[in-house]
C-alpha positions in Angstrom: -32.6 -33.9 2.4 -31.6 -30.4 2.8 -33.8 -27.8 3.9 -34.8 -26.4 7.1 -38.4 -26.6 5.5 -37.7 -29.9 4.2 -36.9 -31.5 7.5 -40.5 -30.3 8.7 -42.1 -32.4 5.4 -40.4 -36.0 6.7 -41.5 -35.2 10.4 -45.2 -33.6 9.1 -45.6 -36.7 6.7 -43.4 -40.1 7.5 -43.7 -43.8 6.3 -46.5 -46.2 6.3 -48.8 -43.8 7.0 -52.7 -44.4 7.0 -54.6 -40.8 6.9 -58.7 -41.4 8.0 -61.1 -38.0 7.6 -62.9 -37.5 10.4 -65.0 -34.3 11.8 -63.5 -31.5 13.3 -63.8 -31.9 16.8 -65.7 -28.2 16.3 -66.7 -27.8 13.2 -63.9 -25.5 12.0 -61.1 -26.4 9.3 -62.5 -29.1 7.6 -59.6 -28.4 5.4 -56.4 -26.5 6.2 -56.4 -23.5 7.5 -54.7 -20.5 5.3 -54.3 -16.8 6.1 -51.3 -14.4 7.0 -49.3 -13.7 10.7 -47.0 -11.1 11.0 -44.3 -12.9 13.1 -42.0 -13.8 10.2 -42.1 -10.6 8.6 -42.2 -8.0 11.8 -41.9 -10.1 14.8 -42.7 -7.6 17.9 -43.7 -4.6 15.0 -47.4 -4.8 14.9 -50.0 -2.1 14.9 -53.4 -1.7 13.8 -51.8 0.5 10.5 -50.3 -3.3 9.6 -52.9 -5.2 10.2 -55.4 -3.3 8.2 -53.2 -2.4 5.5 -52.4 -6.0 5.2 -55.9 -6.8 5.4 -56.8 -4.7 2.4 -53.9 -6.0 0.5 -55.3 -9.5 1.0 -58.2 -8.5 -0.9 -57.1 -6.2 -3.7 -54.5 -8.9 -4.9 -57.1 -11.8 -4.6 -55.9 -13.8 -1.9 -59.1 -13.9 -0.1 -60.7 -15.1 -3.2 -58.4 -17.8 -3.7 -59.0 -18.6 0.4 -56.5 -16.9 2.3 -58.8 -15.4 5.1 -57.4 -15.4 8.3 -55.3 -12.2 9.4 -53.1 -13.6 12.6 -52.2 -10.9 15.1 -49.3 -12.3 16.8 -47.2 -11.6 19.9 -46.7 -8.2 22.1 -49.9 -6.4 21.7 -50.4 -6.3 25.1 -49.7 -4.4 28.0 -50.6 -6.6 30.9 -53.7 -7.2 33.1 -56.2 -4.6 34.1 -57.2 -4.8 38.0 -59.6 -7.1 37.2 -57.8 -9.6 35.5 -58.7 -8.8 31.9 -56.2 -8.7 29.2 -55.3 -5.1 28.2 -54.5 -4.0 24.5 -51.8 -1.4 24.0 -53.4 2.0 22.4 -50.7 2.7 21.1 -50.1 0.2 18.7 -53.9 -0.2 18.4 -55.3 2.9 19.1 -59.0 2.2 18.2 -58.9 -1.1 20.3 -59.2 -4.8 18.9 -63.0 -5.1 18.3 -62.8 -2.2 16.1 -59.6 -4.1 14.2 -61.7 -7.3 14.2 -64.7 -5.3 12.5 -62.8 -3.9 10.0 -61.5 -7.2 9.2 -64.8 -8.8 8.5 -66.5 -6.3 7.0 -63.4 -7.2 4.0 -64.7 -10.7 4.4 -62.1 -12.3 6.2 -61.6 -13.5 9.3 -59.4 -12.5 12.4 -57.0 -14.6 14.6 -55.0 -13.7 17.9 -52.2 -15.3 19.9 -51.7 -16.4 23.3 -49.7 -18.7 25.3 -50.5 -21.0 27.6 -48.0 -20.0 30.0 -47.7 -17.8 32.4 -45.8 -15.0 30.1 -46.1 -15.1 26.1 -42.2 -16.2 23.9 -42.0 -12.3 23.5 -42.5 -12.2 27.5 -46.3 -10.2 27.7 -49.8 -11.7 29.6 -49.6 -15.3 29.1 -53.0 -16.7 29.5 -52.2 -20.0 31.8 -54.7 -19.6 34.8 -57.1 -17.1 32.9 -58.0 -19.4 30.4 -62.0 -18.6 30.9 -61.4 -14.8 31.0 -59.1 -14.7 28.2 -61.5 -16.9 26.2 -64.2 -14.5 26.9 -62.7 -11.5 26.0 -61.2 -13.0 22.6 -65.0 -13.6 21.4 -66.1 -10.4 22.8 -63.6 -8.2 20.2 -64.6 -10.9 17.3 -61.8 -13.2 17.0 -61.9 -15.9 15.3 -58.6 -17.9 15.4 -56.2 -18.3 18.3 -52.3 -19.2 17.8 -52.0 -20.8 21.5 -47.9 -21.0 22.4 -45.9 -22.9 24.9 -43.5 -20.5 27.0 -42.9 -20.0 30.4 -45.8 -23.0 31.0 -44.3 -23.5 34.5 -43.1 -26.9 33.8 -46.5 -28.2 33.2 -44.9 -30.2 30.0 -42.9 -33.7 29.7 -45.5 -35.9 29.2 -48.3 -36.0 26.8 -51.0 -36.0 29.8 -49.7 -33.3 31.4 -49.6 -31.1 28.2 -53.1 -32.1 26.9 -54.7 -30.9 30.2 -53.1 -27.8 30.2 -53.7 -27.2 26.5 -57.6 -28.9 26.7 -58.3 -25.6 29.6 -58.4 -23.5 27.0 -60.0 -25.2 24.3 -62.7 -25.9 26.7 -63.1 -22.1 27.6 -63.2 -21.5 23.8 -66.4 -23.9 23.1 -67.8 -22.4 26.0 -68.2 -19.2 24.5 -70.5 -20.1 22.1 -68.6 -18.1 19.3 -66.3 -20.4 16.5 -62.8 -19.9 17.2 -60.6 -22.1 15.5 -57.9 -23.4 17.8 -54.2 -23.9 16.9 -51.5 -25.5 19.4 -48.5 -24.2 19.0 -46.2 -26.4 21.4 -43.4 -27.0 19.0 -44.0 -30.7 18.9 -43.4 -31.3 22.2 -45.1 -34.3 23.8 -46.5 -35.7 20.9 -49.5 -33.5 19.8 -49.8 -35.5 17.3 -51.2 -38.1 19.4 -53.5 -36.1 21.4 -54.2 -33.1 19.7 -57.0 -33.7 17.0 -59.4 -34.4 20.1 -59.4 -30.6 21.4 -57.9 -28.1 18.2 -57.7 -27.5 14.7 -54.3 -28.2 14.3 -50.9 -28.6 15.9 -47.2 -27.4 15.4 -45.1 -30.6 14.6 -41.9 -29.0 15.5 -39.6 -25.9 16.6 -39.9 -22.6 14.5 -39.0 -22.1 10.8 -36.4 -20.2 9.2 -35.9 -18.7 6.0 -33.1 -21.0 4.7 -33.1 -24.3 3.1 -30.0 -25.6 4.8 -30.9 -28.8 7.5 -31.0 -32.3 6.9 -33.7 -34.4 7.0 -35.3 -36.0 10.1 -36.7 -39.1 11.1 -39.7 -40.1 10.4 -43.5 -39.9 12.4 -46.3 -41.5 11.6 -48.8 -38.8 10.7 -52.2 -38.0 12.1 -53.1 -35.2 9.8 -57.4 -35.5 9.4 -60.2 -33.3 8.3 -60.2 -30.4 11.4 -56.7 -31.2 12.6 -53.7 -30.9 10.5 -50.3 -31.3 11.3 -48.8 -27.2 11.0 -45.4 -27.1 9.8 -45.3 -23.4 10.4 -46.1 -20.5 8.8 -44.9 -19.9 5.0 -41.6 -18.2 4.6 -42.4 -17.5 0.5 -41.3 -14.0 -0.1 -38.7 -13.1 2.6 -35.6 -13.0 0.5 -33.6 -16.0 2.2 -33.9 -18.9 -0.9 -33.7 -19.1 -4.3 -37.1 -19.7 -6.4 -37.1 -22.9 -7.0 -36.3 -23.3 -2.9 -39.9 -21.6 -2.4 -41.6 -23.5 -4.9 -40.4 -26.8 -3.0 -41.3 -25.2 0.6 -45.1 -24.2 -0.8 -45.1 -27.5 -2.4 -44.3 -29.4 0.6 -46.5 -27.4 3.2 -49.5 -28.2 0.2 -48.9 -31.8 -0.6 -48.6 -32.3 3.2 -52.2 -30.4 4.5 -50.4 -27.9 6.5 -52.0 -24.9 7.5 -51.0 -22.2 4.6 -50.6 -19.0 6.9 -48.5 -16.7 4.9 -45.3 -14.9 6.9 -44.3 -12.0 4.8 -44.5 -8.8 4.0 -47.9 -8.7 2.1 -48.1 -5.1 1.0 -44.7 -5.6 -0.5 -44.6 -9.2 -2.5 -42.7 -9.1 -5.4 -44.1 -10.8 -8.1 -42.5 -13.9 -8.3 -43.6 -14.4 -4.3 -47.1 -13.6 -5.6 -47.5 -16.0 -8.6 -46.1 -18.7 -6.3 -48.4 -18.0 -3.0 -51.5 -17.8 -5.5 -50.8 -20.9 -7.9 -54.0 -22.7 -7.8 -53.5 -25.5 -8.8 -51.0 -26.0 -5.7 -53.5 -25.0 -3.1 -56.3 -27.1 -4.9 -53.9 -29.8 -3.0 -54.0 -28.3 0.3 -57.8 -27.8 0.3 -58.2 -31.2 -1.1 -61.4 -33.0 1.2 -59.4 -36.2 1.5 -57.2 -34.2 4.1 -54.1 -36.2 4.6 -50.0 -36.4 4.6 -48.1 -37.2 1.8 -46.2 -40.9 2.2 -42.4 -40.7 1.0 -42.1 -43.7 -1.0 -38.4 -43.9 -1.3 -35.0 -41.2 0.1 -31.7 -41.6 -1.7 -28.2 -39.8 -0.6 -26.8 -38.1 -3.4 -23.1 -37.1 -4.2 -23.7 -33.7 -5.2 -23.7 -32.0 -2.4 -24.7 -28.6 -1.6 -22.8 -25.9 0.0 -24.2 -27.1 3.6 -22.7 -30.9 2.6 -26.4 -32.4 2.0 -27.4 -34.0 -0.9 -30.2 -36.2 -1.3 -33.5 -36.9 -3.5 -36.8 -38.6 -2.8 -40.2 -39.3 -3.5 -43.6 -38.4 -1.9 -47.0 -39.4 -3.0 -50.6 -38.8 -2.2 -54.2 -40.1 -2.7 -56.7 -37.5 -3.5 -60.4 -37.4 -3.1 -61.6 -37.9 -6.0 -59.0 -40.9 -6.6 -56.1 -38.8 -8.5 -53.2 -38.9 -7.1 -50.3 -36.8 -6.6 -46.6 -37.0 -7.3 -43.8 -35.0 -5.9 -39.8 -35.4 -6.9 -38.1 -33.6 -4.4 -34.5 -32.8 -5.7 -32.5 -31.6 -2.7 -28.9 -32.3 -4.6 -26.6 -29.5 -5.8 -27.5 -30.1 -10.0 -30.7 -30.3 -11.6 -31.4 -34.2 -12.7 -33.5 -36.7 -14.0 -36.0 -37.9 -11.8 -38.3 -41.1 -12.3 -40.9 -43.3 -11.0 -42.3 -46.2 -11.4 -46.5 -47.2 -10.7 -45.7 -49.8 -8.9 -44.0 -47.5 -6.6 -46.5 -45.1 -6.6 -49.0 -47.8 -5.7 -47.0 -49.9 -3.6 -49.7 -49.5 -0.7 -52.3 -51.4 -3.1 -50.0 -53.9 -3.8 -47.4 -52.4 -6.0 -46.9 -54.4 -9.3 -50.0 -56.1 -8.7 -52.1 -53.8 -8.0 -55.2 -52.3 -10.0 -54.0 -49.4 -10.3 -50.6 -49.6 -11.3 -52.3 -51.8 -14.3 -54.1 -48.6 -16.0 -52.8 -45.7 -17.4 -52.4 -42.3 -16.3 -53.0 -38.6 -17.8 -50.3 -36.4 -16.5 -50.4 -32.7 -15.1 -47.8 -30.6 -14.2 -49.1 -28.4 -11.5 -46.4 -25.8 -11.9 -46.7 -25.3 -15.5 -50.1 -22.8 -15.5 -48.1 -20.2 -12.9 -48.5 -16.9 -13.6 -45.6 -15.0 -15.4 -43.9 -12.2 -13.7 -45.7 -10.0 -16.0 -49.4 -11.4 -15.2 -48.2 -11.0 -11.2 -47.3 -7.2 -11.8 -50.0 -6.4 -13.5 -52.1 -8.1 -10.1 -49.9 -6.4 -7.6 -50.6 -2.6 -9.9 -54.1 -3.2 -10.1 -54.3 -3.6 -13.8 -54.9 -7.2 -14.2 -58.7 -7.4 -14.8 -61.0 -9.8 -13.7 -60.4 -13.2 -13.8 -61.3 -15.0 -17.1 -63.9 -17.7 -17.1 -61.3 -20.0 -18.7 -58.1 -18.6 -16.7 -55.5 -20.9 -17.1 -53.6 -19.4 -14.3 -56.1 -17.3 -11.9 -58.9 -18.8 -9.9 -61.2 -17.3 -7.4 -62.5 -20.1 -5.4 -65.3 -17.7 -3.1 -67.2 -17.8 -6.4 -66.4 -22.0 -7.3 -64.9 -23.8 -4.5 -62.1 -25.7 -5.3 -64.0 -29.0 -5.0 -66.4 -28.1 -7.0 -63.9 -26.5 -9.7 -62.2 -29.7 -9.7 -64.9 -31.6 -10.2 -65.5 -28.7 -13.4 -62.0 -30.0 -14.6 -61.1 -26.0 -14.1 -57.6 -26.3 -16.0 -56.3 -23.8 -13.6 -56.7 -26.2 -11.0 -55.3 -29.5 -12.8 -52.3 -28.2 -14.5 -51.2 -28.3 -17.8 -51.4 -32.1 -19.5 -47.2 -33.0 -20.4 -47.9 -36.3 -20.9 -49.3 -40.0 -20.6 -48.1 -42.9 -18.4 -48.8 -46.3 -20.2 -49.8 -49.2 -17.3 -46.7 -50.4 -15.3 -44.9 -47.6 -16.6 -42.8 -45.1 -15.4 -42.9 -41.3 -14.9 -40.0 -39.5 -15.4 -39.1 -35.4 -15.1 -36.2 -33.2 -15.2 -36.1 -31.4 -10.9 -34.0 -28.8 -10.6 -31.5 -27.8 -7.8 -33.2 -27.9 -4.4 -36.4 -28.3 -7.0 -39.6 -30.1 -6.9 -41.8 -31.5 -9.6 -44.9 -31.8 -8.4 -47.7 -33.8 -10.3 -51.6 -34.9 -10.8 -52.3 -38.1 -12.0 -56.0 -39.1 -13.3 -56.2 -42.6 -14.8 -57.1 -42.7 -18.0 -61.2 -42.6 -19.8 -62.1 -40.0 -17.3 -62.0 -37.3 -19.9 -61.6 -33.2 -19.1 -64.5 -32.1 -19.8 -64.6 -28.8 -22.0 -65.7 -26.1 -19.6 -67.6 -22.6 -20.3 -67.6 -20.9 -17.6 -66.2 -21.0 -13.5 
C-alpha cells in the first residue's frame, strides 16, 4: 500500500484484532482526542500571536463546535530552568506568560495542551522534563493546561525494553494525577517498546510509530494487533490535511484512515489559512461521527492485494478495512492505493467473516448503504465558512453539524443525515458491495441492516 500515512493505518489497525471498551484509566478521552499542534505547520515558530489567532480561528470556522478543542503548544517555548528548578517560558515568544495564553484559550471554550519530553532535553533540544517530573507537573496545572504531548529524546538510554520505558513514562503520569487538575496524557515514544502493550494502563493515548510526512509515498508495513480502547487510542500522528504535499483524494484517504482507525484527530496546519477544500474535508461530519464513535476501536483489514498499476514510487496495491460500530452499523473502507481509479467490491461474507462469514447472521440480512463522503461541503459552502458569510447551521444541514449543541451520539441516534451520509444504495443478503475508488482514493461507507428506518428529523 502506498502512503507514508497508509503505512501508519496497517501498524495502527492489523489482523484478527479484538477491540474491548474499557474506562479511561483517568477519566479523560473516552473517545479520541481532536484539536490542533503547530509542529507540522511551524515547527520551532510559535508565539502567543499563533496560538491565539489560531485559537480564534478554531471558533469562527466551527471546529470547536464540531469538537476540535485542544490547542497543542509544541516544542521550544522554553528557555531553561529558573534557579529553582522551575521551567521558564520565553517572553518573548509569550510575552504575557502561559497562564494568561491558557485563559484566553478557555474563555473561547476550548482546551489547552503543552509538550514535554521525558528526557533530559526536548527533540528541538530545550528543558526536558526527565528528573523533574513532579515540578514540571505542577507547574503545567498551575498555568491551566490541560493536555501534555510527552516525547522521547535524549531519555538517557532509559529505553529497550517495555519495563524500562513504562517506568520512565508512568513518573510522569503519576505526577500528573497527583495534581488533582485533568490533564489528558499522550505518549509520544514513536512506538518504541511496544506502547501498545503497556500504555492504556497510565495515558490517553500513544504514538504507534515515527513522525508523519506530508507525502503519500511508503509501502505498507506489517501488521500489530491493536489495543485501541475507550481513553487510550493508538495516535498515528497529527493530521497533515491542508499542507500542500498530496493530491485531494490523498487527504481524503489520510483523514479517512486516522477516523476509521480511532486515532487522535489533532490537526497540523496552518489554521488561519485553510483553503477550502482542506476545510470541507477536516469538518466532514459524517467522517468524525466515526472517530468519536463510543465503540472506540481499530479498523480490521479484511483482505490486501498487489496491484500492477503502480505509482510513480513503484507501489501499487488495494485493500479492505472494516469496522463494527456502536450501535451495530458497520463501516466499510476500499482503500485504492494503485495508479488508476477502479472497481472495487465486497462481499458480506467478507465483511462478516469474524461472525462466521457465509454463515453468519449478519451476512444473511440486507444492508442500507451510505456514502460518507457524498454530503461534503462544496468549495463554495467552505468559502463562504472561511469569509464569514455562511450562516448558522440549518436544523436539517445535510453537510454542517455542530456537535456542542447534539453530540454525535446522540445525533446518530437522531439519524442526523449529516452524520450518516447520503443513501447510494441497498445490499441484498449474501450480496456484494461494489464502488468505483479513485487513484490513491478511499470509499468509505455505513452500513445499517435493513427495517431500522431513518427516522424523519425536525430539528438538531
Amino acid at each position: 500500500m502506498a502512503g507514508a500515512l497508509l503505512q501508519k493505518v496497517a501498524v495502527a489497525a492489523g489482523f484478527l484484532i479484538s477491540c474491548v471498551q474499557s474506562a479511561s484509566y483517568n477519566g479523560l478521552a473516552v473517545t479520541p482526542a481532536m484539536g490542533w499542534d503547530n509542529w507540522n505547520a511551524f515547527g520551532c515558530q510559535v508565539s502567543e500571536t499563533l496560538l491565539l489567532g489560531t485559537a480564534n480561528q478554531i471558533v469562527s470556522l466551527g471546529l470547536r463546535d464540531l469538537g476540535y478543542t485542544y490547542v497543542i503548544l509544541d516544542d521550544c517555548w522554553s528557555t531553561g530552568r529558573d534557579s529553582n528548578g522551575t521551567l521558564v517560558v520565553d517572553l518573548q515568544k509569550f510575552p504575557n506568560g502561559m497562564k494568561a495564553v491558557a485563559d484566553h484559550i478557555h474563555a473561547l471554550g476550548l482546551k489547552f495542551g503543552m509538550y514535554s519530553s521525558a528526557g533530559f532535553y526536548t527533540c528541538g533540544q530545550y528543558a526536558g522534563s526527565l528528573g523533574y517530573e513532579t515540578q514540571d507537573a505542577q507547574t503545567f496545572a498551575s498555568w491551566g493546561v490541560d493536555y501534555l504531548k510527552y516525547d522521547n529524546c535524549y531519555n538517557g538510554g532509559q529505553a529497550g525494553t517495555q519495563s524500562l520505558s513504562y517506568t520512565r513514562y508512568n513518573v510522569m503520569s503519576q505526577a500528573l494525577n497527583k495534581t488533582g487538575r485533568p490533564i489528558l496524557y499522550s505518549l509520544c515514544n514513536w512506538g518504541e517498546d511496544s506502547p501498545w502493550n503497556w500504555a492504556q494502563t497510565m495515558s490517553n493515548s500513544w504514538r504507534m510509530s515515527g513522525d508523519i510526512y506530508d507525502s503519500f509515498d511508503r509501502p505498507d508495513m506489517s501488521s500489530i494487533q491493536s489495543k485501541t480502547q475507550s481513553g487510550a487510542s493508538s495516535d498515528m500522528d497529527m493530521l497533515e490535511v491542508g499542507n500542500g504535499g498530496q493530491t485531494d483524494d490523498e487527504y481524503k484517504t489520510h483523514f479517512s484512515m486516522w477516523a476509521l482507525n480511532s486515532s487522535p484527530l489533532i490537526m497540523g496546519t496552518d489554521i488561519r489559512n485553510l483553503t477550502a477544500s482542506a476545510l470541507s474535508i477536516y469538518s466532514n461530519p459524517a467522517i468524525i461521527a466515526l472517530n468519536q464513535d463510543p465503540a472506540v476501536a481499530a479498523a480490521i483489514r479484511r483482505w490486501r492485494y498487489l496491484v500492477d498499476d503502480k505509482d510513480d514510487y513503484n507501489q501499487g496495491e488495494i485493500s479492505l478495512w472494516t469496522r463494527t460500530l456502536n450501535n451495530s452499523d458497520v463501516a466499510v473502507a476500499f482503500v485504492n492505493a494503485g495508479n488508476n481509479s477502479r472497481m472495487m467490491n465486497t462481499t458480506l461474507a467478507e465483511i462478516f467473516f469474524d461472525q462466521g462469514a457465509e454463515r453468519s447472521k449478519q451476512a444473511m440480512m440486507g444492508y442500507d448503504v451510505y456514502d460518507l463522503w457524498a454530503y461534503r461541503m462544496n468549495n463554495m459552502t467552505a468559502t463562504m465558512v472561511l469569509n464569514g458569510t455562511a450562516g448558522d447551521i440549518s436544523l436539517n444541514s445535510t453537510t454542517r453539524y455542530n456537535a456542542t449543541a447534539m453530540s454525535y451520539a446522540e445525533g446518530l441516534a437522531m439519524e442526523a443525515p449529516a452524520l450518516m451520509g447520503n443513501k447510494t444504495g441497498v445490499v441484498p443478503p449474501m450480496g456484494t458491495l461494489m464502488a468505483v475508488v479513485p487513484r490513491h482514493g478511499v470509499g468509505l461507507f455505513r452500513l445499517r441492516a435493513q427495517g431500522r428506518g431513518m427516522r424523519k428529523r425536525d430539528e438538531l
